[in-house]
C-alpha positions as CSV (number, residue, x, y, z in Angstrom):
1,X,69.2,180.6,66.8
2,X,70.1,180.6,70.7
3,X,67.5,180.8,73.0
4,X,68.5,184.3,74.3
5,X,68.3,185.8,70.2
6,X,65.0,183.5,70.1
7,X,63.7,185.5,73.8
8,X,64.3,188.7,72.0
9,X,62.9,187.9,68.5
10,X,59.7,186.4,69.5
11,X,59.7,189.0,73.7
12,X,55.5,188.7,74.1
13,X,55.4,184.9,73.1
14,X,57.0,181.9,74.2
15,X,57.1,179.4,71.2
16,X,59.2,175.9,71.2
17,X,60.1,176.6,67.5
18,X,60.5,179.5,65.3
19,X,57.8,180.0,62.8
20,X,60.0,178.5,59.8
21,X,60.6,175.4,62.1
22,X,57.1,175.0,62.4
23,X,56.2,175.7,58.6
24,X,58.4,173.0,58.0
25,X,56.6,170.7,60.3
26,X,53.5,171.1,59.3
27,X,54.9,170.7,55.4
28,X,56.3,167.6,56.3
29,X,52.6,166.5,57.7
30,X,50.8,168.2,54.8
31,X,53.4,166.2,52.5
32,X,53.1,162.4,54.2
33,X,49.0,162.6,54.2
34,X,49.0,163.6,50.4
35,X,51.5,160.7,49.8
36,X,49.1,157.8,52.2
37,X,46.1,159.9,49.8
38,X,48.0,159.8,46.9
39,X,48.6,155.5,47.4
40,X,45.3,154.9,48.6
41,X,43.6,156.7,45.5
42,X,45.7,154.5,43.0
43,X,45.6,151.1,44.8
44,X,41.6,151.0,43.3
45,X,40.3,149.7,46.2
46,X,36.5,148.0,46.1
47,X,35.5,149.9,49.1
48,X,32.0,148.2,48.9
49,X,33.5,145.1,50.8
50,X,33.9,147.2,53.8
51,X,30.0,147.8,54.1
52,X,29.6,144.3,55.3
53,X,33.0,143.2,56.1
54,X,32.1,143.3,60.3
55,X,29.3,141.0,59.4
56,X,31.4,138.6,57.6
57,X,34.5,138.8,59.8
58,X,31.9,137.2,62.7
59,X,30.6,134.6,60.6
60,X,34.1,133.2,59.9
61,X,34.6,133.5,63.8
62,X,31.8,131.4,64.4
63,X,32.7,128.9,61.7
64,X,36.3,128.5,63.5
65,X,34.8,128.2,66.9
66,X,35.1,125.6,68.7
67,X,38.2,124.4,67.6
68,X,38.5,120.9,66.2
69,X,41.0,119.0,68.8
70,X,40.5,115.8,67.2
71,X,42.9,117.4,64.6
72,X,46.0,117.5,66.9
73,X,46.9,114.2,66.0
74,X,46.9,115.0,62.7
75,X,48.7,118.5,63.3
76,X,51.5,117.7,66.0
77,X,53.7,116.3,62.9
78,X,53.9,119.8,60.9
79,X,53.8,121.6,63.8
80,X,57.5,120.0,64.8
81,X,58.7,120.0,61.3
82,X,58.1,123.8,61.4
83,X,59.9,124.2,65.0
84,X,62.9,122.1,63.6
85,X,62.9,124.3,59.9
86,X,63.5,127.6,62.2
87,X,65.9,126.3,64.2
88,X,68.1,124.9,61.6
89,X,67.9,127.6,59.6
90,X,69.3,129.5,62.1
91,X,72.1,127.3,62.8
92,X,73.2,127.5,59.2
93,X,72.3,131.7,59.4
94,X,74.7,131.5,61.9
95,X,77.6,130.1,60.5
96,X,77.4,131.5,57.1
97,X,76.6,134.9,58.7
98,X,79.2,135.3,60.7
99,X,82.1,135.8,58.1
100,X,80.2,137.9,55.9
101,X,79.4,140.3,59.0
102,X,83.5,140.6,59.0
103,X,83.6,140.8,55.4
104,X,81.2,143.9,55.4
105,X,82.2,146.1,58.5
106,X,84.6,148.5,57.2
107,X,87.6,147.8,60.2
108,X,88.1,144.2,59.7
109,X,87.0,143.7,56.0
110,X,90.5,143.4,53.9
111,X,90.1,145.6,51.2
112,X,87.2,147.9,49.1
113,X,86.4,144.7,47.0
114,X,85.9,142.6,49.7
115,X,83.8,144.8,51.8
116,X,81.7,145.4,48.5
117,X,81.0,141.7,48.3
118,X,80.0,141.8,51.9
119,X,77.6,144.3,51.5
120,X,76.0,143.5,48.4
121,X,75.6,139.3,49.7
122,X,74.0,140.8,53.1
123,X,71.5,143.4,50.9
124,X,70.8,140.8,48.5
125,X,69.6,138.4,51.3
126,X,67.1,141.1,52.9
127,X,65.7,142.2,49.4
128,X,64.1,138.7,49.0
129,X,61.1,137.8,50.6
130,X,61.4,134.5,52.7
131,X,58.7,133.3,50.3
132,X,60.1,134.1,47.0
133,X,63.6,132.3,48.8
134,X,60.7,129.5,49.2
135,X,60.0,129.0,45.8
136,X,63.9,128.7,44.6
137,X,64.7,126.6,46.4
138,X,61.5,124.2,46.0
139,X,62.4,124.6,42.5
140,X,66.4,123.3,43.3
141,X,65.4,120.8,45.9
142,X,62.0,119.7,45.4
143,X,59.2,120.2,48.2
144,X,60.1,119.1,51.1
145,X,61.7,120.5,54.4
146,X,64.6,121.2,53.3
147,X,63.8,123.8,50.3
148,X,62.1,125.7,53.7
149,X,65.5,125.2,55.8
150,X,67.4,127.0,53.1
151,X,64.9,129.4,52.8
152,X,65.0,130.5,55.9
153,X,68.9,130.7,55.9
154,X,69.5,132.9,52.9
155,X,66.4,135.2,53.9
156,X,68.3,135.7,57.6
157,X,71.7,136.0,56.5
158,X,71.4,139.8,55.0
159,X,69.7,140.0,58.5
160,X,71.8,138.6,61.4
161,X,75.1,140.0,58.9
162,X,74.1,143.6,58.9
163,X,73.3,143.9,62.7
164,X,76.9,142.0,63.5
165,X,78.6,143.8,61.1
166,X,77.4,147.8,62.9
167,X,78.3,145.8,65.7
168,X,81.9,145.1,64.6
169,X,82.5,148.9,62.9
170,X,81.4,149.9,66.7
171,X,83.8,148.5,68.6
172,X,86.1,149.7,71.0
173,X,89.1,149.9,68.7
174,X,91.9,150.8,71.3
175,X,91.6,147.2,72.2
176,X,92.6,145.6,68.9
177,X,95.3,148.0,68.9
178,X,96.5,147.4,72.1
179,X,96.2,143.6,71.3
180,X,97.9,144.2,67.9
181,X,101.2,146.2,69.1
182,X,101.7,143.3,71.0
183,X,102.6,141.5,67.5
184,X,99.7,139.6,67.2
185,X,98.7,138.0,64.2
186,X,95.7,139.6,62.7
187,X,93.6,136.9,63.0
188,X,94.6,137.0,67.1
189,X,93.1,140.5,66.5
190,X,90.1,139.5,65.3
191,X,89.8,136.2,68.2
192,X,91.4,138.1,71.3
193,X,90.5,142.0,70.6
194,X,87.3,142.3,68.5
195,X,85.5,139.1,69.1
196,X,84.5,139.3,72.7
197,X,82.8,142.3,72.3
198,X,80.7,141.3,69.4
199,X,79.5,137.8,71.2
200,X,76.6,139.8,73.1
201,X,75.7,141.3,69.9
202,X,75.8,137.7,68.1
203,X,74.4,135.7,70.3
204,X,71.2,138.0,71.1
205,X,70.7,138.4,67.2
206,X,70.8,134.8,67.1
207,X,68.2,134.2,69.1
208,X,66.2,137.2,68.3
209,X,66.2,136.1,64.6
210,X,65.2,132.2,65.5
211,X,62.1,133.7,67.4
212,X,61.3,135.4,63.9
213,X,62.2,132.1,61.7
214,X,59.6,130.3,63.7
215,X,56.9,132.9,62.6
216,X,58.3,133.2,59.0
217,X,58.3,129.2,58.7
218,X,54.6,128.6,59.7
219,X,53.6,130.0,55.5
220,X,56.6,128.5,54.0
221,X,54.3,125.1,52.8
222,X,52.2,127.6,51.1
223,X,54.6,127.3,48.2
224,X,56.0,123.5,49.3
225,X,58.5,124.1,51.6
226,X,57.7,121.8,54.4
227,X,56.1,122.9,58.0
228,X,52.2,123.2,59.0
229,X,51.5,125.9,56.1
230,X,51.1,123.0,53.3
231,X,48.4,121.6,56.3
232,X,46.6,125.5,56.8
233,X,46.6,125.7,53.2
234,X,44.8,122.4,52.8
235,X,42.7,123.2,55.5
236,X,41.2,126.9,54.3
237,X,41.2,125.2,50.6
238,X,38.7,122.7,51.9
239,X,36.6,125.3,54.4
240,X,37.3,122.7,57.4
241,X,37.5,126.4,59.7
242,X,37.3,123.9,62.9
243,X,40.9,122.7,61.6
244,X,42.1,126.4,60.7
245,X,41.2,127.4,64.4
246,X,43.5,124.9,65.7
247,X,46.0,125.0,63.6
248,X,45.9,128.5,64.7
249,X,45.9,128.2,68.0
250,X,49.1,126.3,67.7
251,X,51.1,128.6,66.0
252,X,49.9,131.0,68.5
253,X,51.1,129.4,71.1
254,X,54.5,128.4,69.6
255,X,55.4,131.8,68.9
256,X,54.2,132.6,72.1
257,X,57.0,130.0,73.7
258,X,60.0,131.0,71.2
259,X,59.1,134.9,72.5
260,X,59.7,133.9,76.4
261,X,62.6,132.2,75.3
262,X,64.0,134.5,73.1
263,X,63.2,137.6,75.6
264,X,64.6,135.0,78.7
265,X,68.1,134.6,76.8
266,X,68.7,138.1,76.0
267,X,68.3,138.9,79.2
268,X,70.3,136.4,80.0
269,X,73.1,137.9,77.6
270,X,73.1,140.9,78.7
C-alpha cells in the first residue's frame, strides 16, 4: 500500500502501519513470550535457589577477596600455555581454512561436489562445541597442549571458512574477468583478481577469531587439554577461592590485552 492509498484509507488517523501490519507484530510478540514461557516451564527449574541466591553470591565474593598473589608463581606457567594454545590454533585455522573458504563459495569452488564438501567441512566445524572438539582429541592425543591446539583449530575452521567464503561470493567479479580475458590461468585469477580483495576480510577474521581462541582456551583443561583451566578446575575442586580470584583476574586481563589488540589491527586493516 502507498502512502497516498494508506492517507486516504486511514484520512482522521496517522498510523506507521496498517492495522494487519500491526496484528502481525504484536502476533509475533504474543508468539516469542509463549515460546521463552513455554522453555522456561519445561526446563523444571528449582526456583527455591533464587530466594537466597543474593546472599550466597556475596559470600563467595568475600571468600575470593583478596586475591591470593602468592599464586602467580604458580599461575604464570598455564597462563602462557593458554596464550600460546590460541595463537597456534589460529595459525593452523588459518591455513587449513583458507582453501576450504574457496572450496565453499559458489564462484571459485570447481564444481557442485566440491562446493558440497566445502560446505558441509565448514558446518561440521561450527556444530561442535570447542569442548566436545576437547575431548576427541584428548582421547587421540592424550592430555596435554596439544589435544587443546587441535581443538581450537577444527572448532574455528567452520568459523573463519564461512565469513571468507561470503567474502569471496561478494566480490567484485568484473575484475577476475578482466584479469581472465587476458588469458590468465585460473589460478592467476584466483592470486591477481580475487585474492586482494579478500585479504581485508582474512586478515581481520584472523585476528578477530584469535581474540575469541584466547577466551575459548582458558576451559579447555577442564576436560585435559592443556592451558590454566586444568589449574581453575583444581582450584574450585579444592575451595582455595583466594586462587580462583586470581586466576581470574588473569584471564581478565588477558582477554582484555587480545581485545586492544585485536580492535588495534582491524583498524589497522581497514
Amino acid at each position: 500500500m502507498t502512502p497516498t492509498e494508506h492517507a486516504k484509507k486511514y484520512p482522521d488517523v496517522w498510523r506507521r502501519f496498517s492495522p494487519r501490519t500491526t496484528l502481525i507484530q504484536y502476533a509475533w510478540y504474543v508468539g516469542i513470550v509463549a515460546a521463552a514461557v513455554w522453555s522456561v516451564s519445561n526446563l523444571d527449574l528449582p526456583w527455591f535457589y533464587f530466594l537466597d541466591a543474593h546472599i550466597q553470591a556475596l559470600d563467595l565474593a568475600e571468600r575470593m577477596w583478596p586475591p591470593d598473589l602468592t599464586f602467580w608463581e604458580t599461575l604464570a606457567k598455564p597462563l602462557l600455555e593458554t596464550i600460546h594454545i590460541a595463537t597456534l590454533g589460529t595459525i593452523i585455522t588459518f591455513v587449513i581454512a583458507f582453501p576450504i573458504a574457496f572450496l565453499a563459495a559458489r564462484n571459485t569452488t570447481f564444481n557442485t561436489a566440491t562446493w558440497f564438501v566445502g560446505r558441509l567441512i565448514l558446518v561440521t566445524s561450527r556444530s561442535v562445541n570447542t569442548v566436545v572438539w576437547g575431548l576427541f582429541f584428548v582421547a587421540i592425543f592424550g592430555p596435554g597442549p596439544l589435544a587443546g591446539i587441535w581443538a581450537i583449530a577444527f572448532r574455528s575452521i567452520g568459523f573463519m571458512g564461512k565469513l571468507v567464503a561470503e567474502a569471496i561470493e561478494e566480490i567484485d567479479e568484473g575484475v577476475a574477468e578482466a584479469i581472465e580475458a587476458t588469458g590468465a590461468s585460473r589460478l592467476q585469477v584466483l592470486m591477481y583478481g580475487i585474492l586482494p580483495q579478500v585479504l581485508p576480510v582474512i586478515y581481520g577474521t584472523a585476528v578477530y577469531r584469535w581474540d575469541i581462541n584466547i577466551r575459548e582456551s582458558t576451559v579447555l583443561g577442564f576436560v585435559g587439554a592443556g592451558g590454566i583451566g586444568i589449574l581453575l578446575y583444581s582450584s574450585i575442586n579444592q575451595f582455595q577461592w583466594h586462587e580462583v580470584s586470581l586466576i581470574l583476574c588473569s584471564v581478565f586481563g588477558v582477554v582484555l590485552v587480545s581485545e586492544f589488540i585485536s580492535a588495534l589491527v582491524r583498524q589497522r586493516i581497514s
